[in-house]
C-alpha positions in Angstrom: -20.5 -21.5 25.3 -24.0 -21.6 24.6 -26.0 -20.9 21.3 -27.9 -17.5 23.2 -24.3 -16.2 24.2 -22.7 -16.6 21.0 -25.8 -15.4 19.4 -25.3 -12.2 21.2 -21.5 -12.3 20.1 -22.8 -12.5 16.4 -25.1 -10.0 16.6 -23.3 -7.9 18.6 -20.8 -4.6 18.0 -17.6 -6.2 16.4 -14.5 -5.9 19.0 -12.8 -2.9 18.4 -8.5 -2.8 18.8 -8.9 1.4 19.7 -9.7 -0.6 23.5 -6.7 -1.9 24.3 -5.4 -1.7 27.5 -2.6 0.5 27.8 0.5 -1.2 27.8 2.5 0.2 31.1 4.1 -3.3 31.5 6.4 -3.0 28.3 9.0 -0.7 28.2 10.0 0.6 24.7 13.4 -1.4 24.9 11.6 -4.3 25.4 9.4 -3.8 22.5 12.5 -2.8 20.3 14.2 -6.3 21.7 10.8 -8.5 20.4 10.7 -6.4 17.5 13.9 -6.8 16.4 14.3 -10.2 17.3 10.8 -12.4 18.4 12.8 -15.5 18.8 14.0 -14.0 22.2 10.3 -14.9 23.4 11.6 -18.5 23.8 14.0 -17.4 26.4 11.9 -15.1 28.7 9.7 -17.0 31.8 6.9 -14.4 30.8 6.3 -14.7 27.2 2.8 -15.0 27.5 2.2 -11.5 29.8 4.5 -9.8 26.9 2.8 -11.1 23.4 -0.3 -10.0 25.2 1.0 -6.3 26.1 2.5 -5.7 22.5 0.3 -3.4 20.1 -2.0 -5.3 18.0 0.0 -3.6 15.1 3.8 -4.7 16.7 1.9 -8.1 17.1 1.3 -8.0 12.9 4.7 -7.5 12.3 6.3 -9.9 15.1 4.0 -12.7 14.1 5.5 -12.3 10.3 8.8 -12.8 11.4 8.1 -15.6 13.3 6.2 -17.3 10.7 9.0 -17.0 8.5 11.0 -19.3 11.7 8.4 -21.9 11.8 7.7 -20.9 15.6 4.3 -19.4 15.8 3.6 -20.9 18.7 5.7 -18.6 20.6 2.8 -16.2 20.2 -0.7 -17.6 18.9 -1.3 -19.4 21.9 -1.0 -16.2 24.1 -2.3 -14.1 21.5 -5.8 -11.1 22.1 -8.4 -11.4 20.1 -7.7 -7.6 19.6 -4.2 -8.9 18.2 -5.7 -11.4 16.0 -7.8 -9.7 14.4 -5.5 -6.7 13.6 -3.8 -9.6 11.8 -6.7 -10.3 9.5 -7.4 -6.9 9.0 -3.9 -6.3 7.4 -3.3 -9.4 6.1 -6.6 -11.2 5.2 -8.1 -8.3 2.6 -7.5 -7.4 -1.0 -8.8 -3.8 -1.1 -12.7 -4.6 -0.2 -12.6 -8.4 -0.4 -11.9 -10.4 2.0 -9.0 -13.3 0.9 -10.8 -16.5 1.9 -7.3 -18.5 1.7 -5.6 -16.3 3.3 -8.1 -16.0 6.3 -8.2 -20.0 6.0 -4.5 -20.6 6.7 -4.7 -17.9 9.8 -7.6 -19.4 11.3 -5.9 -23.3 10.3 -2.4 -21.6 11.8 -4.3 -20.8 15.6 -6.3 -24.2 15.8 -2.9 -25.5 15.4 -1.1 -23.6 17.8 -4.4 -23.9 20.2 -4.5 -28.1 20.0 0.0 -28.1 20.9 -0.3 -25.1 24.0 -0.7 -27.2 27.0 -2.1 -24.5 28.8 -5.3 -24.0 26.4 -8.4 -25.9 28.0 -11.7 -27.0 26.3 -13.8 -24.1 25.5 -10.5 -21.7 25.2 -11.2 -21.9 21.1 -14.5 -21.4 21.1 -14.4 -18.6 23.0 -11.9 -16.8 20.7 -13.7 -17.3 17.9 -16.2 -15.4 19.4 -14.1 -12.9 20.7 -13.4 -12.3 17.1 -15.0 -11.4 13.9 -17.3 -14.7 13.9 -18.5 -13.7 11.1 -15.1 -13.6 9.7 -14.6 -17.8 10.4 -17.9 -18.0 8.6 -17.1 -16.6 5.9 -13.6 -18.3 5.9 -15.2 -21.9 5.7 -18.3 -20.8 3.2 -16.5 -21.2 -0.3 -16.0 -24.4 -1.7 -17.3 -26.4 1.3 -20.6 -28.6 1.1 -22.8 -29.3 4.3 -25.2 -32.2 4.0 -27.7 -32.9 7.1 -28.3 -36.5 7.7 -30.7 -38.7 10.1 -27.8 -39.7 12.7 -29.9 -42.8 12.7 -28.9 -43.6 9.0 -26.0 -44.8 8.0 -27.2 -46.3 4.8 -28.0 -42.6 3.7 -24.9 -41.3 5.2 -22.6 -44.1 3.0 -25.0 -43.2 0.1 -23.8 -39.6 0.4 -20.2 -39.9 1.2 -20.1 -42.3 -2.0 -21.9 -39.9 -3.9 -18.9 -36.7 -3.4 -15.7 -39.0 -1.8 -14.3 -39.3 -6.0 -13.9 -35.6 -5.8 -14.0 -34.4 -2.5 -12.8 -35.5 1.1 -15.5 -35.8 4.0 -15.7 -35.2 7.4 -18.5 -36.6 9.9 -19.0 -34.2 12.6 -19.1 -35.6 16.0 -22.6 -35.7 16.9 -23.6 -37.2 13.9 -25.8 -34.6 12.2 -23.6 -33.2 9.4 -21.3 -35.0 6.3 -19.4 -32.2 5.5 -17.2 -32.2 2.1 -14.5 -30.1 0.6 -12.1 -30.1 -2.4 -9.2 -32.2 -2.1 -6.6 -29.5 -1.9 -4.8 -27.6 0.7 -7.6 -25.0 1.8 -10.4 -27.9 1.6 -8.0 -29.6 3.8 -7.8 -26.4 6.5 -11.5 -25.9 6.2 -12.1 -29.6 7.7 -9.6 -29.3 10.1 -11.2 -25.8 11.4 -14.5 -27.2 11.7 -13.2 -30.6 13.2 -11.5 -28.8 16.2 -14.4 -26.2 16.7 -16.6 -29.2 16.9 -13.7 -30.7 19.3 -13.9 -27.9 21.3 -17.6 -27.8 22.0 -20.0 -29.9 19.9 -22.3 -27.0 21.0 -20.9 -24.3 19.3 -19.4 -26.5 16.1 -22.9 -27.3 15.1 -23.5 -23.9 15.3 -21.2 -22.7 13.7 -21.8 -24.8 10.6 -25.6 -23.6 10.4 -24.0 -20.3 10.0 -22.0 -21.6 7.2 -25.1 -23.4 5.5 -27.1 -20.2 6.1 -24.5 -17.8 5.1 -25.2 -14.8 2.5 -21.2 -14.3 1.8 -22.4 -10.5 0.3 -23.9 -9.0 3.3 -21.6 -10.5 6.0 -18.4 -9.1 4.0 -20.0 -5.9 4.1 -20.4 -5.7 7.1 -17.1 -7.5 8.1 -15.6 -4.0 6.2 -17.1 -1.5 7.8 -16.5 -3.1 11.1 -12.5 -3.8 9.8 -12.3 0.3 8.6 -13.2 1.8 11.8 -10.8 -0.7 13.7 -8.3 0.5 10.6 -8.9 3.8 11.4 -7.7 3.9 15.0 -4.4 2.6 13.4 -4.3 5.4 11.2 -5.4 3.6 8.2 -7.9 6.4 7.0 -10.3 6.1 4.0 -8.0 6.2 0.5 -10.7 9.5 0.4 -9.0 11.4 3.1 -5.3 10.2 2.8 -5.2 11.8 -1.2 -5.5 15.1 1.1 -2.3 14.5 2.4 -0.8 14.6 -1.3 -2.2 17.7 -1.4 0.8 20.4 -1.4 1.4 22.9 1.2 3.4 26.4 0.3 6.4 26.9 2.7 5.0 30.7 3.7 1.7 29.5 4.2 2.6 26.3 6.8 5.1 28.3 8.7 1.9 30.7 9.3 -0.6 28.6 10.6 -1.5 26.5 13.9 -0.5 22.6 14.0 -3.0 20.2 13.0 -3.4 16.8 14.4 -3.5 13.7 11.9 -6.2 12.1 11.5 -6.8 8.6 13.5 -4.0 10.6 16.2 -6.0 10.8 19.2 -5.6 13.4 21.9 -4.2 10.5 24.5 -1.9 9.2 21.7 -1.9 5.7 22.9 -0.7 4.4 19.1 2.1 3.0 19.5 5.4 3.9 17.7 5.9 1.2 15.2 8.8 2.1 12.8 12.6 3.0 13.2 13.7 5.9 11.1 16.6 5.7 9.8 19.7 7.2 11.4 21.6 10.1 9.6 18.4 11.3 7.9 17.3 14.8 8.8 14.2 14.0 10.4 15.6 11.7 12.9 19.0 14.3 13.9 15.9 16.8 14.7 14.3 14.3 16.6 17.0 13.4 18.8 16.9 16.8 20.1 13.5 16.8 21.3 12.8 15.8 25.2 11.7 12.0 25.8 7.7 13.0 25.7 7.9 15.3 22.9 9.6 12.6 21.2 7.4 9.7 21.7 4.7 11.8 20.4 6.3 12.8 17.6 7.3 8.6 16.8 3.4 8.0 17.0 2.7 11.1 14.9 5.0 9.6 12.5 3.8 5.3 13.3 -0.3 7.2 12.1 1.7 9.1 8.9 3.0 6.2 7.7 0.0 4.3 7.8 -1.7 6.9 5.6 0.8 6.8 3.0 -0.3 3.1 2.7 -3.5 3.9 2.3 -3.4 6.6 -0.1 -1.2 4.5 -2.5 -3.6 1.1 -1.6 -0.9 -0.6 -0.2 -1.3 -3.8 0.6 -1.8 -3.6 4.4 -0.1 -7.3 5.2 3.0 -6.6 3.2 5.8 -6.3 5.5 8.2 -5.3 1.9 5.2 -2.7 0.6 5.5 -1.4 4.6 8.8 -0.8 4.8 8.6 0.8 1.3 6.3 3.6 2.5 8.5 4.1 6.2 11.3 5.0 3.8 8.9 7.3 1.7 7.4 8.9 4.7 11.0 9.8 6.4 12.3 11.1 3.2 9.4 13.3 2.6 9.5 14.6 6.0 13.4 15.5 5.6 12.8 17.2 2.6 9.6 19.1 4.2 12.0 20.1 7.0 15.4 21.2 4.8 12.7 23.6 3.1 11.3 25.1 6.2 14.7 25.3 8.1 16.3 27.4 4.8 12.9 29.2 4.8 13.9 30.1 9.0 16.9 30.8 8.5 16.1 33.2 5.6 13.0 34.4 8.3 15.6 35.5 11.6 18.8 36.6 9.5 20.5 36.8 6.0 23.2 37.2 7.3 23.5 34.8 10.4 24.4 31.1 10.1 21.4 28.9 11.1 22.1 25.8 11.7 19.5 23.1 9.6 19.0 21.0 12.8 17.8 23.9 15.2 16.0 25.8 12.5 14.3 22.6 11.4 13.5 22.1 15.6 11.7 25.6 15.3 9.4 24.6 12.3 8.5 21.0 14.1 7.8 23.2 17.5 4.7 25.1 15.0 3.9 22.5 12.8 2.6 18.4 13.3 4.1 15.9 11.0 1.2 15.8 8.4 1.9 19.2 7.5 5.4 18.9 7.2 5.1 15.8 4.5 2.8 18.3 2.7 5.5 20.8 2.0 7.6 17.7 1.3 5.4 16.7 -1.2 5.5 20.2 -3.2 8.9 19.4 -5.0 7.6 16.1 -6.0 4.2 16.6 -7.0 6.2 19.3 -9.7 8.6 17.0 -10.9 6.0 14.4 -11.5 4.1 16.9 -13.3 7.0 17.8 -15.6 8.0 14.2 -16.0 4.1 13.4 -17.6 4.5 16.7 -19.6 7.5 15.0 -21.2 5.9 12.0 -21.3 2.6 13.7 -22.6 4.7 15.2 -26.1 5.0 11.8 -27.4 8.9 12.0 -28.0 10.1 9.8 -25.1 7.5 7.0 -24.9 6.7 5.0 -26.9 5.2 1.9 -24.8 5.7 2.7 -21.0 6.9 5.9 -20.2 10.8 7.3 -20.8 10.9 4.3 -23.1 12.8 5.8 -25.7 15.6 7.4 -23.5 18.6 6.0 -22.0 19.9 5.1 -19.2 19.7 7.1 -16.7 16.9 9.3 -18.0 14.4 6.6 -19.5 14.1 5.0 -15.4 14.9 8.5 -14.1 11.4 9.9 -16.3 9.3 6.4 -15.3 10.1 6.5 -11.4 9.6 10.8 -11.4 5.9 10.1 -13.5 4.7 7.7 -10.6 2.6 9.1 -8.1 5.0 9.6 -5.2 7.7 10.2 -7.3 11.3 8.3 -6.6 14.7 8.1 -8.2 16.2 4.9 -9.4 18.8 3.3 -8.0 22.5 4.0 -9.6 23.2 0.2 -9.6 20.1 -1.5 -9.5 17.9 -1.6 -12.9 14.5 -1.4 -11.4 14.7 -0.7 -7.9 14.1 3.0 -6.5 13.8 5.2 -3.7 12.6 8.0 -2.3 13.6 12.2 -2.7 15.3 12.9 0.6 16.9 16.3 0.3 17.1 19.2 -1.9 20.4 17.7 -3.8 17.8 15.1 -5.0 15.6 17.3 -6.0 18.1 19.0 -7.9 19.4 15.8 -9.6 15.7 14.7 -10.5 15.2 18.1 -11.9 18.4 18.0 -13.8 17.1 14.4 -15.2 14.0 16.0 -16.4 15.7 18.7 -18.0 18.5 16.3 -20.0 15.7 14.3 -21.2 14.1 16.9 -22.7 16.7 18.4 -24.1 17.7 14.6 -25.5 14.5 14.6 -27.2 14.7 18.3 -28.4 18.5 17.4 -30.0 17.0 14.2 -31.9 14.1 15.4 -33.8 14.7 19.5 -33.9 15.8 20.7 -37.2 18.5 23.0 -35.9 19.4 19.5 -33.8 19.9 15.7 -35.6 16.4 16.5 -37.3 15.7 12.7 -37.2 11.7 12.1 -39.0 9.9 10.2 -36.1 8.9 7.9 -39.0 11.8 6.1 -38.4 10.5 5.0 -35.0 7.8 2.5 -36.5 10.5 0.9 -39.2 12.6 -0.5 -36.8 11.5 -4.8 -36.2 11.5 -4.1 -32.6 10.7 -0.7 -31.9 10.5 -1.3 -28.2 14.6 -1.4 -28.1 15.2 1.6 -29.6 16.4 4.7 -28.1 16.6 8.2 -28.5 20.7 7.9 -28.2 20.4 5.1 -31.4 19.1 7.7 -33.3 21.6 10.6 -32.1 24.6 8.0 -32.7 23.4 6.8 -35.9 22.6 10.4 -37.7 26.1 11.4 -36.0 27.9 8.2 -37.7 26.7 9.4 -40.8 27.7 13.2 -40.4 31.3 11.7 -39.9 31.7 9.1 -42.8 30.0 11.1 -45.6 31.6 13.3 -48.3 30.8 16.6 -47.2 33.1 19.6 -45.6 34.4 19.3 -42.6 31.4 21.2 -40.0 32.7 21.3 -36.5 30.5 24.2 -36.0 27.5 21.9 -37.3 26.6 25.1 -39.4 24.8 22.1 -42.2 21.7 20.7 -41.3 22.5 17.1 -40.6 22.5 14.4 -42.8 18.7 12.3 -43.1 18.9 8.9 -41.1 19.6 5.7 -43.1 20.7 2.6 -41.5 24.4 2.3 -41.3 26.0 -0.7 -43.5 29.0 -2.7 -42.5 30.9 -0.6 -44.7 30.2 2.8 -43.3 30.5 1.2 -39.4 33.7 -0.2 -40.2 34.4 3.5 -41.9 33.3 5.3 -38.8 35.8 3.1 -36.0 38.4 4.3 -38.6 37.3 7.8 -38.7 36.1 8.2 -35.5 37.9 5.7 -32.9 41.3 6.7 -31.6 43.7 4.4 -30.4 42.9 5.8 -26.9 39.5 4.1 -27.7 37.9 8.1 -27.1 36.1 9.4 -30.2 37.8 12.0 -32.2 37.7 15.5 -30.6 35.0 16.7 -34.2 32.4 14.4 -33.1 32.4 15.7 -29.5 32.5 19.3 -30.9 29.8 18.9 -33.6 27.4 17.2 -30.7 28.3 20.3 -28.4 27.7 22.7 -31.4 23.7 21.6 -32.3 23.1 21.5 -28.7 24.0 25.5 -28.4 21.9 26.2 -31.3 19.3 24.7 -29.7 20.0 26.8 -26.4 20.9 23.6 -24.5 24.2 24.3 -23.2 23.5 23.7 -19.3 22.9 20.2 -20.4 25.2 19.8 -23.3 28.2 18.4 -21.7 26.1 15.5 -19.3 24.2 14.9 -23.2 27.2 14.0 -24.8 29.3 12.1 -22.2 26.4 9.8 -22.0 25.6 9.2 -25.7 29.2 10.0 -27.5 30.8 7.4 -24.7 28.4 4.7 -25.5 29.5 5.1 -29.2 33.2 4.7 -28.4 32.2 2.0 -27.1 30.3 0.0 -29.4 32.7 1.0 -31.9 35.5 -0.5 -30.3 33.4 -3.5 -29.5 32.9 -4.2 -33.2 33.7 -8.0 -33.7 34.9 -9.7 -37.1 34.2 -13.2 -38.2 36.3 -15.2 -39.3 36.3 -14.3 -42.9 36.5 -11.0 -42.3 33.4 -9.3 -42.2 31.7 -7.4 -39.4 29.4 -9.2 -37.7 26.2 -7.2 -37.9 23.8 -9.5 -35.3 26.2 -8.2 -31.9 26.6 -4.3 -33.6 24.7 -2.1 -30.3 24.2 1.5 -29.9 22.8 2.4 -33.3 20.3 1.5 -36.2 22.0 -1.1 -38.9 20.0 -2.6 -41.6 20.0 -5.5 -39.3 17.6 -3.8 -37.1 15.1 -2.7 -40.2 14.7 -5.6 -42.0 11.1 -6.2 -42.2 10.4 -2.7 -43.5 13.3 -2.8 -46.1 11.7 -6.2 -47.7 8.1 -5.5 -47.7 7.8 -1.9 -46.6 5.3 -2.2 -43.7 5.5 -0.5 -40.6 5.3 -1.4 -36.7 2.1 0.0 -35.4 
């Protein structure tokens, strides 16, 4: 390729991905087969026609998996430029920066593929680089890579000069002499050489030039451009500015969408040529509706959804290139879209006939046939974007929190009030301790509500006066405040209710006593008081809890308050363990507030801030 052509490609628009062909050749099973398993590629004669009809999207994911096999060359050697450089545009960014190393070990991963294909000729390399973002290898090799221009008459200069860096930094002579080019002795200095080295193999022509674009380069104004160029290609995938996405967080009243004219999404053409990406997940609402639309319908509805999820990546910045952060926001989308649709098919069914039995699935069908996708997720979204506003309130009072948010509650509430506070709001996992997922139905809706409620009522039983009336001072005594929870403070106050010399109160008509740390003495009291030989507390510690909670008003939640809290303190006081001389060992006593857990402020008085 000569220097005027690939000045042109330089200077020239950027290739676009919205103008690829259409894809008649691939059927959809075929795309699910290579989707779901890419290795198949090795075993079909026409590998190379199929990597080059799959969406430059499809391509992104495929070329994951099979990096993960070690058998990239199944696809880079057949790969579009259009394919390639939806690859860098997902993977190769951090928000507005470009990730050199990242870019580095793509470009380092085709050469490779390129020099091993035996059907790539001279020139083939060369001309995908320009086919590309140039720009984008430029900017690739710029950092950390030094160019020196020699006489190739002059080898005493050129040994003076590869003496001068070769302690610190390996060298490469380019081929027609001209250059010494030197880069850190690491991995990417190492891909940066090798690059240039097979440009420069491929056409001495072009590798010359394009190392006088790397010596010339202003990194600032070609990664500019290199973005605006990447966010109009991202916004024929459905990527859209984070700007516009936040509007799809925006919620939309059930009366008003069922009362208005569809909307396309944005970046969802009239022709809808993107492709459907992502599998929904069988059993869920959304996907029982859309089995019963026809085969067009329903294609167009799997695009409608491939665009939606892409904006729910890019309202929440996702990572673009992160398959795990991807699949993340499929399961978000469905589940939104399944609660959007449970709303409007009760709000349908409500619309025909109080009295007739509408089935979810075909009243759910008649609110898809008025409204797109987009609009649907947007009455999704109303539940949540409440329950995340109650969960900050709580977490605004100051009596949950102390250093993230729900800190002071227990399990379940404390992740319950964390995951609901988040911007798309989620519900943790019963048996995982940090993993969530997203509202799908109204029942979860109900439970997150439920969790919201509990936790305030938790907080509301601790520090009320008609409740435990526990002085918040106590929560910057304790050595390590960030352990403690509301339920420590409950069992503790409750501990010494039982154990001190005072009438029996089953009503809880006496205020409750002030906290103090227990002592071995009063624990090993209270497993003798309180502990039956069932191991369940006494039936007055139960009934005390239950009566401060109606005082307070908070009998819906009463009975889910005091199976969580009263059963943690059967069990840590039937888990109380003796030495050998006796005596309660105070370092493995859980569950409340021993003078174990104060000691700092009990010998000098000062406070956790």
């Amino acid at each position: 390729m000569s220097d005027a052509s690939s000045a042109g490609g330089v200077a020239g628009k950027s290739p676009s991905t919205s103008s690829t062909t259409r894809r008649a050749g691939l059927s959809p099973e075929e795309l699910d087969e290579i989707v779901r398993d890419p290795m198949t590629l090795e075993l079909r004669d026409d590998a190379a026609e199929r990597v080059a009809e799959l969406p430059p999207q499809t391509f992104a994911m495929v070329l994951r998996q099979l990096r993960d096999e070690g058998r990239l060359d199944l696809v880079l050697p057949y790969a579009t430029p259009d394919q390639l450089t939806t690859v860098l545009d997902l993977e190769a960014w951090q928000r507005d920066r470009v990730d050199v190393l990242t870019a580095r070990t793509f470009f380092t991963e085709i050469v490779n593929a390129y020099e091993h294909a035996p059907h790539i000729e001279r020139g083939d390399l060369v001309e995908l680089m320009y086919s590309m973002d140039p720009e984008m290898w430029t900017l690739a090799l710029h950092a950390g890579t030094a160019i020196l221009e020699l006489d190739p008459e002059d080898d005493e200069l050129r040994d003076r000069a590869r003496r001068a860096v070769e302690d610190r930094m390996m060298t490469l002579d380019t081929p027609d002499g001209v250059f010494l080019i030197a880069a850190p002795d690491n991995a990417a200095g190492r891909q940066a050489l090798r690059i240039i080295e097979r440009v420069y193999g491929d056409s001495l022509q072009d590798g010359r030039a394009l190392v006088n674009r790397i010596r010339a380069a202003l990194t600032g104004p070609i990664e500019e451009q290199l973005y605006q160029f990447r966010a109009g290609r991202l916004m024929d995938l459905g990527f859209v500015p984070w700007e516009e996405a936040m509007r799809l967080f925006k919620p939309l009243p059930i009366k008003v969408a069922l009362h208005r004219d569809g909307e396309h999404a944005p970046g969802l053409r009239d022709e809808l040529e993107s492709p459907a990406l992502f599998r929904i997940e069988r059993g869920v609402l959304l996907a029982r509706v859309l089995q019963r639309l026809d085969e067009a319908t329903h294609g167009v509805r799997l695009r409608e959804f491939t665009v939606l999820v892409n904006e729910v990546m890019s309202a929440q910045r996702m990572n673009l290139g992160d398959a795990a952060a991807q699949e993340h926001a499929v399961r978000q989308t469905q589940a939104t879209l399944s609660l959007g649709l449970e709303q409007l098919a009760h709000a349908i069914a409500d619309e025909r006939d109080a009295d007739a039995e509408l089935e979810d699935e075909l009243a759910a069908l008649i609110a898809l046939d008025r409204l797109s996708l987009r609009e649907v997720f947007r009455v999704g979204y109303g539940p949540l974007f409440k329950l995340r506003a109650a969960a900050n309130a709580l977490h605004r009072e100051g009596r949950v929190s102390l250093d993230r948010v729900g800190s002071l509650l227990d399990r379940p509430w404390g992740p319950s009030i964390a995951a609901l506070a988040a911007w798309f709001p989620e519900l943790p996992l019963e048996d995982a301790a940090t993993k969530t997922r997203p509202l799908a139905s109204l029942r979860d809706v109900s439970r997150a509500t439920a969790r919201v409620a509990e936790a305030g009522a938790l907080a509301a039983l601790t520090f009320e006066t008609r409740g435990y009336g526990v002085d918040a001072v106590w929560l910057s005594r304790l050595d390590e405040p960030g352990r403690l929870t509301l339920g420590d403070l409950v069992r503790t106050v409750l501990v010494l209710e039982h154990t001190s010399e005072r009438p029996d109160d089953p009503q809880a008509r006496l205020p409750a006593p002030d906290l103090t740390p227990l002592t071995r003495e009063r624990l090993v009291d209270a497993r003798a008081r309180l502990l039956l030989p069932d191991g369940q507390l006494a039936p007055a510690a139960r009934a005390g809890f239950l009566a401060r909670a109606r005082r307070l008003g908070l009998e819906d939640h009463a009975d889910a308050l005091a199976d969580n809290v009263l059963t943690r303190l059967a069990v840590e006081l039937a888990a109380l363990e003796f030495t050998e001389d006796g005596e309660l060992d105070m370092t493995r006593v859980g569950g409340v507030i021993t003078v174990q857990h104060v000691g700092v402020w009990l010998r000098t008085g000062l406070k956790a801030t």
